[in-house]
N, CA and C atoms as an extended XYZ file, in Angstrom:
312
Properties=species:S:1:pos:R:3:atomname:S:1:resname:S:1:resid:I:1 pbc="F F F"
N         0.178        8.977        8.785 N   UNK     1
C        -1.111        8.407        8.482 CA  UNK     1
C        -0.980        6.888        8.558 C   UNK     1
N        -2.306        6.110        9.048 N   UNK     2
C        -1.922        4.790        9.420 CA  UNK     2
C        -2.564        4.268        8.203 C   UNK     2
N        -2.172        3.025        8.114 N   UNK     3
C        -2.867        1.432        6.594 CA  UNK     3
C        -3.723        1.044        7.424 C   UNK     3
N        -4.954        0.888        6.564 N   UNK     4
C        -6.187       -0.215        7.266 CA  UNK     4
C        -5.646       -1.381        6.916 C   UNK     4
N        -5.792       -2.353        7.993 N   UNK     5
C        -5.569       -3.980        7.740 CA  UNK     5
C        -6.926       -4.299        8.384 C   UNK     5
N        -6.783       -5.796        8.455 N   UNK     6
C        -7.438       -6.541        9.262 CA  UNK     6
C        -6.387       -7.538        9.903 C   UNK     6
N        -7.026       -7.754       11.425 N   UNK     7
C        -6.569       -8.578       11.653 CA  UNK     7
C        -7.119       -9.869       12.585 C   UNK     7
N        -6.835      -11.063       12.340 N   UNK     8
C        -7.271      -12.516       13.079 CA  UNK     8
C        -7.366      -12.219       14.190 C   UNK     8
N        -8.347      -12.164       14.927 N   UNK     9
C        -8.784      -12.706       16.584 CA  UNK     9
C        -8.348      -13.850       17.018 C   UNK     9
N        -7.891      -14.699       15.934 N   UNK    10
C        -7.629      -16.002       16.644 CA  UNK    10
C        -6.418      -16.669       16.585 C   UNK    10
N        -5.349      -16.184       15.406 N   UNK    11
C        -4.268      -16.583       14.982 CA  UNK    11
C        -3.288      -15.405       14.843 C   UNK    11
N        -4.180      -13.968       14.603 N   UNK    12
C        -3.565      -13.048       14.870 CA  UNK    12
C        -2.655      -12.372       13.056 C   UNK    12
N        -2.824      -13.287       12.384 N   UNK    13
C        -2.389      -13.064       10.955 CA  UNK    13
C        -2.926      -11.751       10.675 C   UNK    13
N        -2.206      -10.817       10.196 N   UNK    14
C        -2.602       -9.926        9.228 CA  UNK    14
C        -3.095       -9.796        7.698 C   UNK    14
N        -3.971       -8.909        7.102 N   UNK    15
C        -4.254       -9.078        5.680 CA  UNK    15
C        -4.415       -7.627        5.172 C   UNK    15
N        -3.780       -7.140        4.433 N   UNK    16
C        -4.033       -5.867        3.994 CA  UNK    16
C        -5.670       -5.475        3.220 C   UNK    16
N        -6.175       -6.436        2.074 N   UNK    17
C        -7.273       -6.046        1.427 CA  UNK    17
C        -7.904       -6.868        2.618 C   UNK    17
N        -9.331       -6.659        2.227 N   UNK    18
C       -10.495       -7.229        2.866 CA  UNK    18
C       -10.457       -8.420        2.464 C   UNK    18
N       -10.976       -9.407        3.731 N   UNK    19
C       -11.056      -10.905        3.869 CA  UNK    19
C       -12.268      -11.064        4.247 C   UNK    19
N       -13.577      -12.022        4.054 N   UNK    20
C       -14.273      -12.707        5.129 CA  UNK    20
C       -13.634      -13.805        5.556 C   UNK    20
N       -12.742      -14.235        5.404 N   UNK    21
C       -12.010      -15.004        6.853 CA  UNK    21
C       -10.647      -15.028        6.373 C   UNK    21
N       -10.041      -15.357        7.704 N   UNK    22
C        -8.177      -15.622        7.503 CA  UNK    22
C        -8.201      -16.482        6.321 C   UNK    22
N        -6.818      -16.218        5.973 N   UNK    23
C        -6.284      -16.664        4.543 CA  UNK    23
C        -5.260      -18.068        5.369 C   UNK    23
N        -4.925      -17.940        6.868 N   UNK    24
C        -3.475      -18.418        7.602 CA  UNK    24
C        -4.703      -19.577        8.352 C   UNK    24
N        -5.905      -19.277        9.042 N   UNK    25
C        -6.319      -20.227        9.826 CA  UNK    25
C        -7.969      -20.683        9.590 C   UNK    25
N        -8.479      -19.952        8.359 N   UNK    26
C        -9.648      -19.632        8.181 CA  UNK    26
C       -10.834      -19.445        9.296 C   UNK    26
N       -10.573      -18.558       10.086 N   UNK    27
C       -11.248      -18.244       10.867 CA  UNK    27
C       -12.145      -17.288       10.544 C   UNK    27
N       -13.297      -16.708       10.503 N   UNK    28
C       -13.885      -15.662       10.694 CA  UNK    28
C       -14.148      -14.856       11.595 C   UNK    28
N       -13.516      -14.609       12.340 N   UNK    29
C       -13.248      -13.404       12.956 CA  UNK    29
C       -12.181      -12.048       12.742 C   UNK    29
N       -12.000      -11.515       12.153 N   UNK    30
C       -11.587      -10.784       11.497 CA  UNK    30
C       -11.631       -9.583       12.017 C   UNK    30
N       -10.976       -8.346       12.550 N   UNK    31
C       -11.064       -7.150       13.329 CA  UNK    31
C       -10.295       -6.372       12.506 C   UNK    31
N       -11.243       -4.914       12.127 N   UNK    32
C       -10.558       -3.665       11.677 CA  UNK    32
C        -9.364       -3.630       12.614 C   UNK    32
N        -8.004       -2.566       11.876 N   UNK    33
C        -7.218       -2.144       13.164 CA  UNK    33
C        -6.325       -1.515       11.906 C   UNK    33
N        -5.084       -0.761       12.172 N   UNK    34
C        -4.517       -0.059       11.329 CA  UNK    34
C        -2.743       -0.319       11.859 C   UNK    34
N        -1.758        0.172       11.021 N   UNK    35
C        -0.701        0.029       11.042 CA  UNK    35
C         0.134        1.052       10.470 C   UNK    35
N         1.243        1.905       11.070 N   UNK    36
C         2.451        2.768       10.675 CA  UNK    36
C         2.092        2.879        8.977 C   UNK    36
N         2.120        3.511        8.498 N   UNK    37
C         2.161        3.751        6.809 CA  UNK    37
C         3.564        4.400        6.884 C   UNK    37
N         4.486        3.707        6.913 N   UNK    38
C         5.533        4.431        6.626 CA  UNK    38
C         6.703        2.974        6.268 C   UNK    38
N         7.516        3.015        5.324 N   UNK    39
C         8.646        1.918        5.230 CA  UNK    39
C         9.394        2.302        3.971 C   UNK    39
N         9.693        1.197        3.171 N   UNK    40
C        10.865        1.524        2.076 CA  UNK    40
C        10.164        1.185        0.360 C   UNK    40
N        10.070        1.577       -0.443 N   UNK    41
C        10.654        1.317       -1.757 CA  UNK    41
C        10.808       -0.195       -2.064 C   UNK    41
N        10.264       -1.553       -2.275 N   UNK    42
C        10.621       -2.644       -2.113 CA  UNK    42
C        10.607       -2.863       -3.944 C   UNK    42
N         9.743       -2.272       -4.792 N   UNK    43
C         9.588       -2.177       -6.198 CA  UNK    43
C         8.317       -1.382       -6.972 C   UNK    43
N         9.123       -1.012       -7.821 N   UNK    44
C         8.268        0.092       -8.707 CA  UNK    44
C         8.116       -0.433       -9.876 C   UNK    44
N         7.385        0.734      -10.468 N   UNK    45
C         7.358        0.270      -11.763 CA  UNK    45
C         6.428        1.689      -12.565 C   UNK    45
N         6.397        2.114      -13.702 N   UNK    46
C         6.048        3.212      -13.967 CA  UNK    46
C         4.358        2.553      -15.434 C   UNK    46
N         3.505        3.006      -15.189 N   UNK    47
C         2.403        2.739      -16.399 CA  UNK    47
C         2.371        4.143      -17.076 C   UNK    47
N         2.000        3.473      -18.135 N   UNK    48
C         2.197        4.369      -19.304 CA  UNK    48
C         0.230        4.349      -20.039 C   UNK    48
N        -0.407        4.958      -20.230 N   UNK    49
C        -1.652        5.011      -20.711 CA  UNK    49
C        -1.426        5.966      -22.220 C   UNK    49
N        -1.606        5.291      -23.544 N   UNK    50
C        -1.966        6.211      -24.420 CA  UNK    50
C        -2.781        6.920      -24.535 C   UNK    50
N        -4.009        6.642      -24.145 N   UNK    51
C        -5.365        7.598      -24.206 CA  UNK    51
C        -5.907        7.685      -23.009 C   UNK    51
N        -5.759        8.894      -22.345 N   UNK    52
C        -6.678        9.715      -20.931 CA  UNK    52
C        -7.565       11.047      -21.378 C   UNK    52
N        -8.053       10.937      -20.778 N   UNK    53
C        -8.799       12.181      -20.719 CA  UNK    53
C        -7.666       13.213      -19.780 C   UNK    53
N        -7.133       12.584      -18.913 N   UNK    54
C        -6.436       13.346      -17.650 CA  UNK    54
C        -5.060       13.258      -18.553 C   UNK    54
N        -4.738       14.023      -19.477 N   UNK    55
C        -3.300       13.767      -19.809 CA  UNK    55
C        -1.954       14.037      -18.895 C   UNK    55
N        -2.445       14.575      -17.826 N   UNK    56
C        -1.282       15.041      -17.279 CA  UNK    56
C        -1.136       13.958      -16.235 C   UNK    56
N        -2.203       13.119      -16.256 N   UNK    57
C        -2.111       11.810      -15.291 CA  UNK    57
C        -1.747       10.525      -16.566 C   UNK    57
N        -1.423       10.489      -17.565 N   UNK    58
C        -1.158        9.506      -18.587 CA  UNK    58
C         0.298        8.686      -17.684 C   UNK    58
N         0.881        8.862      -17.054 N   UNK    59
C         1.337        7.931      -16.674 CA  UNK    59
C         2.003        8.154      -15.017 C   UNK    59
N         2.083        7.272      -14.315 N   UNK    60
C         2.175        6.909      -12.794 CA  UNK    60
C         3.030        5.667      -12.261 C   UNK    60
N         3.199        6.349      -11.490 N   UNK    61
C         4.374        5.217      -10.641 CA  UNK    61
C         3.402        4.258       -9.711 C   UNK    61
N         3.846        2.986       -9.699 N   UNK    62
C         3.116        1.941       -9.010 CA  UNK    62
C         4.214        1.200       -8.254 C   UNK    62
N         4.319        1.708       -6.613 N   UNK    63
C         5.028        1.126       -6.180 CA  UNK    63
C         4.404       -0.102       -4.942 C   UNK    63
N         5.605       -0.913       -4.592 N   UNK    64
C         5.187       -2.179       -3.814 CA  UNK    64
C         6.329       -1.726       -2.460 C   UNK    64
N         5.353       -1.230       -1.422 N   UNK    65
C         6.142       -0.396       -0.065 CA  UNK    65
C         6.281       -1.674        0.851 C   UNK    65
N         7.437       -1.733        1.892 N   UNK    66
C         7.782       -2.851        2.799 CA  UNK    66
C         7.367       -1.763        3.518 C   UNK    66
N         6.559       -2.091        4.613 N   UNK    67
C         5.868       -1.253        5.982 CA  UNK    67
C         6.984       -1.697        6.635 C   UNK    67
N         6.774       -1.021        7.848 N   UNK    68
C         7.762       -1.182        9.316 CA  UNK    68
C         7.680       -2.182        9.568 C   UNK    68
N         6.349       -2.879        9.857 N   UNK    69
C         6.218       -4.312       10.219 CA  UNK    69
C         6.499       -5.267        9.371 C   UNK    69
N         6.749       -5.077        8.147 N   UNK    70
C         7.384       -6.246        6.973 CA  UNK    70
C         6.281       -6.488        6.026 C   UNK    70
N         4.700       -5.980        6.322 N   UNK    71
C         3.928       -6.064        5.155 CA  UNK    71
C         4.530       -5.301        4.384 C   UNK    71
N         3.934       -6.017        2.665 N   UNK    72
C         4.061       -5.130        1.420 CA  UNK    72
C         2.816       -4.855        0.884 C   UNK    72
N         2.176       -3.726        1.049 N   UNK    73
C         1.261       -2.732        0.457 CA  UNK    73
C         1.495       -2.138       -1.003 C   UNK    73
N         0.643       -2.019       -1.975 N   UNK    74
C         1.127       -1.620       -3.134 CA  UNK    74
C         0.078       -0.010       -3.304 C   UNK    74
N         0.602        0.740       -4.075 N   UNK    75
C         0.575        2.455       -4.223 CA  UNK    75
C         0.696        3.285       -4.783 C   UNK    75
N         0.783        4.253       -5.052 N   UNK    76
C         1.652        5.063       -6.052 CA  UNK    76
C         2.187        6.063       -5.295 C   UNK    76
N         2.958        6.575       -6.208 N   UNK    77
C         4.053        7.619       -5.644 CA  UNK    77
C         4.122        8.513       -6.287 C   UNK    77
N         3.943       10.184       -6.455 N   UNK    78
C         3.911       11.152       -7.694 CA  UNK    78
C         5.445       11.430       -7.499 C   UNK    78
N         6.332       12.292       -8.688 N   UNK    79
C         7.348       12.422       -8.927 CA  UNK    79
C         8.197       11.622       -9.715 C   UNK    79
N         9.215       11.824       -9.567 N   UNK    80
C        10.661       10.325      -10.615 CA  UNK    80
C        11.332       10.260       -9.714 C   UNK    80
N        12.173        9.345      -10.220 N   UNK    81
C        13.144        9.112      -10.079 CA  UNK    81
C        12.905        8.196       -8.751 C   UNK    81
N        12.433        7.163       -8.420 N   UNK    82
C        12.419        6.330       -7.152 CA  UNK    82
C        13.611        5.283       -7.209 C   UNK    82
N        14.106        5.141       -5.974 N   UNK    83
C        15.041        4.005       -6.009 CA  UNK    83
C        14.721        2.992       -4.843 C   UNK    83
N        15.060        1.818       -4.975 N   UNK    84
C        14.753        0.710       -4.069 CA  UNK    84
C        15.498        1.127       -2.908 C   UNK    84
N        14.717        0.586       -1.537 N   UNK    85
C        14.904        0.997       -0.163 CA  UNK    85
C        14.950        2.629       -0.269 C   UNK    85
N        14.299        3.400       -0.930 N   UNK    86
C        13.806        4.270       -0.417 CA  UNK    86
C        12.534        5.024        0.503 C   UNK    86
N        12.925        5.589        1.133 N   UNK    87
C        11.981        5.438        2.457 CA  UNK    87
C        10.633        6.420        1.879 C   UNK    87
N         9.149        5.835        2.318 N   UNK    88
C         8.157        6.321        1.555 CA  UNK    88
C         7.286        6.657        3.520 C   UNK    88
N         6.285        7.275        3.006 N   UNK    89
C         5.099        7.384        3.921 CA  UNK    89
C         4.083        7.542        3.409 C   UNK    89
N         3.008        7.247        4.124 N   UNK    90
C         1.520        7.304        3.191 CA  UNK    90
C         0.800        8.611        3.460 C   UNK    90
N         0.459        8.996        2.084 N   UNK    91
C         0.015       10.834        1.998 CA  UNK    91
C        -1.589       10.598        2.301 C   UNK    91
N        -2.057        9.952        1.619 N   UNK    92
C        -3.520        9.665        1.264 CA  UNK    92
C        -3.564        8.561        0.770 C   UNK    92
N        -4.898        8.241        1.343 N   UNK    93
C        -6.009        7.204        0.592 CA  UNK    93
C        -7.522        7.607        0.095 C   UNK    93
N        -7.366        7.174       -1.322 N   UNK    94
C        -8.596        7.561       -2.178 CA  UNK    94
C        -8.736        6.687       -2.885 C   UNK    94
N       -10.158        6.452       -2.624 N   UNK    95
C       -10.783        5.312       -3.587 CA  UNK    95
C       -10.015        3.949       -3.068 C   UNK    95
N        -9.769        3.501       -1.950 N   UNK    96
C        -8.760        2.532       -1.843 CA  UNK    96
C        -7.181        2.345       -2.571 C   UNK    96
N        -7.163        3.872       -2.800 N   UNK    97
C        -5.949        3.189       -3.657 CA  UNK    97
C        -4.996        4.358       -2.592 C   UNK    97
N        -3.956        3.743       -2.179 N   UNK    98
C        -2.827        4.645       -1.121 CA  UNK    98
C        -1.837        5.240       -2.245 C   UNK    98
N        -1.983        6.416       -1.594 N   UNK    99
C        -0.526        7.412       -1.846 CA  UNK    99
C         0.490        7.385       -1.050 C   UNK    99
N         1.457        7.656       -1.844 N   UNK   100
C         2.815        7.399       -0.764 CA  UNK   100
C         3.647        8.778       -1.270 C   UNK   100
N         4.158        9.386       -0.542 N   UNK   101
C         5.255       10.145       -0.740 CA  UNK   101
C         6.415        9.585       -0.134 C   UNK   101
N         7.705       10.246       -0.313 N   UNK   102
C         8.599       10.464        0.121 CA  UNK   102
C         8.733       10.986        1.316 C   UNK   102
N         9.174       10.189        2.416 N   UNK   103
C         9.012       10.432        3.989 CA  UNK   103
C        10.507       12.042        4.192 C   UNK   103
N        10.224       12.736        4.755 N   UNK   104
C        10.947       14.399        5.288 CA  UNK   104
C        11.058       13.830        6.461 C   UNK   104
């Protein structure tokens, strides 16, 4: 599954969230386009919620993925035990927020 980016028509910079213009040349031109969802483990971190309604979602992994191309996208990951440079891929996106599993 591919990452929505955007990217510069004119400088060519990439941006993962939405921009009305480059952050690198401030241009406004700006073009949908997508990229590999697949790379490593760059940092995690686990949240903890005392009060959910969803108890079995009370707490989640929030990781920060290095893509192939060297962006870092941030995500979650279901399961334990993650370790840095471990290799992830993207399961889904919902609500803007990316899933990542563990790349097979």
């Amino acid at each position: 599954m591919d990452v929505p980016i955007m990217k510069c028509a004119r400088c060519w910079h990439v941006e993962y969230t939405y921009k009305n213009q480059c952050t690198s040349c401030h241009s406004t031109t700006l073009e949908s386009a997508t990229t590999k969802g697949k790379g490593t483990v760059y940092s995690f971190t686990k949240i903890y919620t005392s009060f959910s309604s969803n108890f079995d979602k009370s707490s989640y992994d929030v990781v920060l993925v290095q893509l192939e191309n060297g962006m870092k996208v941030t995500g979650r990951v279901e399961g334990s035990s993650l370790t840095i440079d471990e290799r992830v891929q993207l399961k889904e996106i919902d609500s803007g927020c990316l899933y990542f599993e563990r790349e097979t």
